[in-house]
DSSP file (Angstrom, degrees, kcal/mol; ACC not computed):
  #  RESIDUE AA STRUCTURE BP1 BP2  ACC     N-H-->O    O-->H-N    N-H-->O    O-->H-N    TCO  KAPPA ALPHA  PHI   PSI    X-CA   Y-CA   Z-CA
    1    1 A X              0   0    0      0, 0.0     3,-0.1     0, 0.0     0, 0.0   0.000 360.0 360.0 360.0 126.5 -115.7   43.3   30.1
    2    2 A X        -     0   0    0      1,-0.0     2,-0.1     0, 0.0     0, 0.0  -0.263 360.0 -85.1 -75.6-172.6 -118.3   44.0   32.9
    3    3 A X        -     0   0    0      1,-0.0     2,-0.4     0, 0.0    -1,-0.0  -0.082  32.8-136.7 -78.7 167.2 -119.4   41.8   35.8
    4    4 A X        -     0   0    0     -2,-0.1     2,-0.4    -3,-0.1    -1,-0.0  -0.991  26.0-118.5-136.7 131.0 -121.7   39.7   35.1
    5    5 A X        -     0   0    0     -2,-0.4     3,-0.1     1,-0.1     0, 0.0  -0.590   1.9-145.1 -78.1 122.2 -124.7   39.4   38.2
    6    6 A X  S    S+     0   0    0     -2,-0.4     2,-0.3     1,-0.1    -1,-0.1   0.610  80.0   5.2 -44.0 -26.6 -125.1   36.7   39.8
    7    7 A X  S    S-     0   0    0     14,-0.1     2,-1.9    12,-0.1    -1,-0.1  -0.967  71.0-116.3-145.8 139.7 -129.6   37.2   40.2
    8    8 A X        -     0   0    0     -2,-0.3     3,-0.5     1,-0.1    -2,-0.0  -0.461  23.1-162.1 -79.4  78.3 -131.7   39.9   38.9
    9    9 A X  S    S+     0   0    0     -2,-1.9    -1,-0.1     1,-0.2     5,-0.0   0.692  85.4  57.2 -44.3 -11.4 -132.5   41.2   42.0
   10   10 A X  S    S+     0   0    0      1,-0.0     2,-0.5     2,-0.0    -1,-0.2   0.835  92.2 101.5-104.6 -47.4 -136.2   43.4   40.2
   11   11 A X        -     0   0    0     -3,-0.5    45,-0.2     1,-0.2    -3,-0.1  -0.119  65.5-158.2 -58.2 106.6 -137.3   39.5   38.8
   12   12 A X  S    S+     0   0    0     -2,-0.5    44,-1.8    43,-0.1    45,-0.6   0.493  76.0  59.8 -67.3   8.3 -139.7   38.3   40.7
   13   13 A X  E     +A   55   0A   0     42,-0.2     2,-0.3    43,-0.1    42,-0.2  -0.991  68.0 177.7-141.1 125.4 -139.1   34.3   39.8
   14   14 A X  E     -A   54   0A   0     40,-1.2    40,-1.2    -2,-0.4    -7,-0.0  -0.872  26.9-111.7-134.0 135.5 -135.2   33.3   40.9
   15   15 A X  E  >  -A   53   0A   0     38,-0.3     4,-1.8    -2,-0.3    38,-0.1   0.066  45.2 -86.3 -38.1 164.0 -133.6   29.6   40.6
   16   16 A X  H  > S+     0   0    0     36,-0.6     4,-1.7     2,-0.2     3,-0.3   0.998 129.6  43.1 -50.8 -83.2 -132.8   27.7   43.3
   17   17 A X  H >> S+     0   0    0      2,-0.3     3,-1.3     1,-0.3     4,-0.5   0.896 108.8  56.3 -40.3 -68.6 -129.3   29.5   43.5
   18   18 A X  H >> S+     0   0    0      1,-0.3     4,-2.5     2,-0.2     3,-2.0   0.860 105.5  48.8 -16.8 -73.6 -130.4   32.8   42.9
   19   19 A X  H 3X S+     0   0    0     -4,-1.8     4,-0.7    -3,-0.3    -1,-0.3   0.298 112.8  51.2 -71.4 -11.4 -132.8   32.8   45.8
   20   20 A X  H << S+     0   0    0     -4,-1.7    -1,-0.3    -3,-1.3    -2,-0.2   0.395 102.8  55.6 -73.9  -9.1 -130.1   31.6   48.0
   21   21 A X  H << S+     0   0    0     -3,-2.0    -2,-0.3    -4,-0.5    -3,-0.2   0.796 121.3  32.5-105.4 -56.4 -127.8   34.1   47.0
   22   22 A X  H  < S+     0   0    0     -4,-2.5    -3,-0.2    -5,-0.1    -2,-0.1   0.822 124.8  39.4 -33.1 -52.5 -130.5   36.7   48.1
   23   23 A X  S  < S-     0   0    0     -4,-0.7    -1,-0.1     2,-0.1    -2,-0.1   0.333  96.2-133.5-104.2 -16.8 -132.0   35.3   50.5
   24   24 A X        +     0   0    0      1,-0.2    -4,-0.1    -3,-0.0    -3,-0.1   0.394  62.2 138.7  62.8  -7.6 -128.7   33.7   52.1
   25   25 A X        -     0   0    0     -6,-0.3     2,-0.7     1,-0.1    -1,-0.2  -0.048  60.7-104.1 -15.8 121.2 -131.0   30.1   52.4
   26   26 A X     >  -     0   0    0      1,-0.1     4,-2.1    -3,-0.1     5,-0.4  -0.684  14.0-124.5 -86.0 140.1 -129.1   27.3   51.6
   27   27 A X  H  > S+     0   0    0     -2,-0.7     4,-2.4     2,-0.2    -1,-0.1   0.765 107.1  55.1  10.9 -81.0 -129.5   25.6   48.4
   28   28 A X  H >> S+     0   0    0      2,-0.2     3,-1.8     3,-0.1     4,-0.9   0.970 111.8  41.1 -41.0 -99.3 -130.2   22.2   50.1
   29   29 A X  H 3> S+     0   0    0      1,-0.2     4,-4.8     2,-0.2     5,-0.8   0.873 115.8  53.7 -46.8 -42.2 -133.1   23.3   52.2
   30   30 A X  H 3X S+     0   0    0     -4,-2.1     4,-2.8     2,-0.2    -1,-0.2   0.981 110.2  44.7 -25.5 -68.4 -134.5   25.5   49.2
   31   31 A X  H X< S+     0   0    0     -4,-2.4     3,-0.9    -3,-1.8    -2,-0.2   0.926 114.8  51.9 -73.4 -65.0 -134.5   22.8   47.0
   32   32 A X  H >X S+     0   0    0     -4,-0.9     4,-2.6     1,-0.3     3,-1.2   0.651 105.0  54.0 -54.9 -54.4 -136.2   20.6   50.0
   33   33 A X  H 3X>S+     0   0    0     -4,-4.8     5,-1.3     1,-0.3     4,-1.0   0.830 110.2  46.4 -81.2 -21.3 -139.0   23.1   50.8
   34   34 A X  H <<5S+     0   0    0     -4,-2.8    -1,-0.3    -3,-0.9    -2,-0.2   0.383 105.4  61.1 -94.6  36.2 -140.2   23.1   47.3
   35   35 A X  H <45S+     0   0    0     -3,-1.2    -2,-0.2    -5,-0.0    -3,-0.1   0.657 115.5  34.5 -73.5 -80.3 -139.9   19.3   47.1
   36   36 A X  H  <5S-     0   0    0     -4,-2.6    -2,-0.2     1,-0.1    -3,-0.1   0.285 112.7-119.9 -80.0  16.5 -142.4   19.3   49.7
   37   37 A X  T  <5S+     0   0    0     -4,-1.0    -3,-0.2     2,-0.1    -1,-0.1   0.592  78.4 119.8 101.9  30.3 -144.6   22.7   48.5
   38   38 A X      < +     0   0    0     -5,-1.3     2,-0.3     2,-0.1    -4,-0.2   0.268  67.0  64.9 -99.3  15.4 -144.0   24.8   51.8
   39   39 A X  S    S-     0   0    0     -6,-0.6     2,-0.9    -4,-0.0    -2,-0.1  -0.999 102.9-102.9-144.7 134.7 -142.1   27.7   49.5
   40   40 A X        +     0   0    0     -2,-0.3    15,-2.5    15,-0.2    19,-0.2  -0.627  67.6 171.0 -59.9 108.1 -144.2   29.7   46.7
   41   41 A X        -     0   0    0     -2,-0.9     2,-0.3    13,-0.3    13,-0.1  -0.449  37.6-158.4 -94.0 150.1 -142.7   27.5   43.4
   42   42 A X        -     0   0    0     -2,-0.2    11,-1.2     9,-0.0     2,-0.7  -0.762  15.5-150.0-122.3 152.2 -142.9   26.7   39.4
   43   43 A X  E     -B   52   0B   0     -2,-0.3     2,-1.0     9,-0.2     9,-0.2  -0.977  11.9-173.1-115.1  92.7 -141.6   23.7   38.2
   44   44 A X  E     +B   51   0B   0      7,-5.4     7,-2.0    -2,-0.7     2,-0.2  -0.712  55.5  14.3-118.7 119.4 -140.6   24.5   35.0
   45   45 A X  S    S-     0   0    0     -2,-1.0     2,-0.3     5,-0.2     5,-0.2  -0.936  73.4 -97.4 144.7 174.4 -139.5   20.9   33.4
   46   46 A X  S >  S-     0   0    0     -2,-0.2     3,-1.2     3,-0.2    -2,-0.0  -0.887  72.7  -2.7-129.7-173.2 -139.8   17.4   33.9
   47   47 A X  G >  S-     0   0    0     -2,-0.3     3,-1.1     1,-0.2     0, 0.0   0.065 119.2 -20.0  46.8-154.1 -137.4   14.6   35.5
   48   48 A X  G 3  S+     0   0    0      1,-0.3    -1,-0.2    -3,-0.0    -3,-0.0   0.463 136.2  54.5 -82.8   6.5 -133.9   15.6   36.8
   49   49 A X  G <  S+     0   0    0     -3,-1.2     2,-0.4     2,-0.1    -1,-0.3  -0.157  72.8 127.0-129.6  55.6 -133.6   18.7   34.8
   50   50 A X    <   -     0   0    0     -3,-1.1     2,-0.5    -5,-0.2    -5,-0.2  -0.768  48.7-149.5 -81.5 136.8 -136.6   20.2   36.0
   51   51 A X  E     -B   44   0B   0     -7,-2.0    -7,-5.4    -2,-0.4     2,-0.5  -0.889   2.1-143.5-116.9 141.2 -135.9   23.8   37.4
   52   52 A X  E     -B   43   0B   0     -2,-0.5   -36,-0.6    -9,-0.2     2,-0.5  -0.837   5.7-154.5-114.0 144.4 -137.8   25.3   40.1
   53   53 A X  E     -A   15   0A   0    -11,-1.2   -38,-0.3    -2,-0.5     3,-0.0  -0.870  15.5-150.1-115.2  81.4 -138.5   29.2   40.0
   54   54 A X  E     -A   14   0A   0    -40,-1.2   -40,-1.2    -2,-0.5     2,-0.8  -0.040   9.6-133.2 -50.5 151.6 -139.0   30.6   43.5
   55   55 A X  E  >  -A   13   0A   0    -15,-2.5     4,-1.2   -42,-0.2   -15,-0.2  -0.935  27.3-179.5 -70.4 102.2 -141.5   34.0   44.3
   56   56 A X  H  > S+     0   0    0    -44,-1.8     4,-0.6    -2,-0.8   -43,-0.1   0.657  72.5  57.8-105.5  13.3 -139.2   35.4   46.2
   57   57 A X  H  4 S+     0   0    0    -45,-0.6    -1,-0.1     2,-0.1   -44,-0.1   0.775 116.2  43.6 -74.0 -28.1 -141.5   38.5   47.0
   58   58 A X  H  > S+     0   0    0    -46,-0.3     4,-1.0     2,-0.2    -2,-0.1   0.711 113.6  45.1 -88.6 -11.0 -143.7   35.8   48.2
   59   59 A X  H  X S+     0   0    0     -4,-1.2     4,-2.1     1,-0.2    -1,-0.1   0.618 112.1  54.6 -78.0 -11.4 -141.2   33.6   50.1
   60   60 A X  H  X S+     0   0    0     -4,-0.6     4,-1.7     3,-0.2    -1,-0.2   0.522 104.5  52.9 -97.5   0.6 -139.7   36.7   51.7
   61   61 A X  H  > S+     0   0    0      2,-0.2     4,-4.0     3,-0.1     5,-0.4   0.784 113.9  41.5 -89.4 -43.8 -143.2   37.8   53.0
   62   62 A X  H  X S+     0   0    0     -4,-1.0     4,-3.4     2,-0.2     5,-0.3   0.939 114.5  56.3 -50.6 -67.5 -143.9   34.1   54.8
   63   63 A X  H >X S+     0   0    0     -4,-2.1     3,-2.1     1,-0.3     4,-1.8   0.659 113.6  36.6 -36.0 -69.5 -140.1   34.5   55.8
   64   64 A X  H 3X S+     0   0    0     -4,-1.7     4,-2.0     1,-0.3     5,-0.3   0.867 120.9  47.8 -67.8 -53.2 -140.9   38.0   57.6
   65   65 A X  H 3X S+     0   0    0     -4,-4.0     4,-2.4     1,-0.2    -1,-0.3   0.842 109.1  53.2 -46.7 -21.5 -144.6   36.7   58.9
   66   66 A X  H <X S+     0   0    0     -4,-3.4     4,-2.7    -3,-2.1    -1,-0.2   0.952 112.5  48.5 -75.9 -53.2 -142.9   33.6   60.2
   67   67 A X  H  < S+     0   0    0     -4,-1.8     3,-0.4    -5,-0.3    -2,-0.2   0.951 109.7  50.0 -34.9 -70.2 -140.4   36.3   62.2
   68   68 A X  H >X S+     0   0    0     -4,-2.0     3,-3.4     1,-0.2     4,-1.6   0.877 103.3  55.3 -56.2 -39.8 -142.8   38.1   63.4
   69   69 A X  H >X S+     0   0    0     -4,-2.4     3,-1.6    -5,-0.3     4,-1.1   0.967 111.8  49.2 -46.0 -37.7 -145.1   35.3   65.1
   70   70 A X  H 3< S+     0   0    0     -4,-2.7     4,-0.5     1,-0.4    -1,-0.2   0.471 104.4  49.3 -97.1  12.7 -142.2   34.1   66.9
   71   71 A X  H <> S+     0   0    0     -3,-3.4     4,-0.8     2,-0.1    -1,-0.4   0.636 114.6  50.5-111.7 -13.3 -140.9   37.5   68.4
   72   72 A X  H X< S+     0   0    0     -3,-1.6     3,-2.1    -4,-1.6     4,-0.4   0.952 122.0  40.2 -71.5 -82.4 -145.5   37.9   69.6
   73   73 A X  G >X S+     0   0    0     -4,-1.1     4,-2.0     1,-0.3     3,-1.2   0.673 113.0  50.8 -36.3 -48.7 -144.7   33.8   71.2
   74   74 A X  G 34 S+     0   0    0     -4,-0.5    -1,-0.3     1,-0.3    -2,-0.2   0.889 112.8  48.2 -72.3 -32.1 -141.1   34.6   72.6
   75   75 A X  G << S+     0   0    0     -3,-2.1    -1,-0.3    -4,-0.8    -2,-0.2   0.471  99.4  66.8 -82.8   8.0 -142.7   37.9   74.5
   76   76 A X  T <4        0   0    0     -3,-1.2    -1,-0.3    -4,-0.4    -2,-0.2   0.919 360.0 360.0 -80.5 -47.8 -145.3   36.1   75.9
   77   77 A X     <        0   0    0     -4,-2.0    -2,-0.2     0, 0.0    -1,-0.1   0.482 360.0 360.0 -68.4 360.0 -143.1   34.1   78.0
């Protein structure tokens, strides 16, 4: 019986779990920035078994822009 993958790493919309398993991001904060809309999201649902479906080509592009500002700040000083 094969293995069975934990994410489809070529789909460009991952679960909560998924995108933490990539991304190494916990869960918690995941689920927390798409609460509050700071992570490219879908909501696909309603109520408590609504599931959210990260971009993670576009959350990993903030992640990297967010990197880079802070290694331009840190060499400033």
């Amino acid at each position: 019986m094969p293995k069975r993958r934990k994410a489809n790493l070529d789909a460009p919309l991952q679960t909560i779990s998924a995108t933490s398993y990539i991304t190494g991001e916990s869960r918690t904060a995941l689920r927390q920035l798409c609460r509050e809309g700071r992570i490219p999201h879908v909501r696909r649902g309603e109520g408590k078994n609504a599931t959210y479906l990260i971009n993670v080509p576009l959350y990993l592009k903030m992640l990297d822009a967010e990197s880079n500002s802070n290694i331009r700040s840190e060499a400033r000083v």
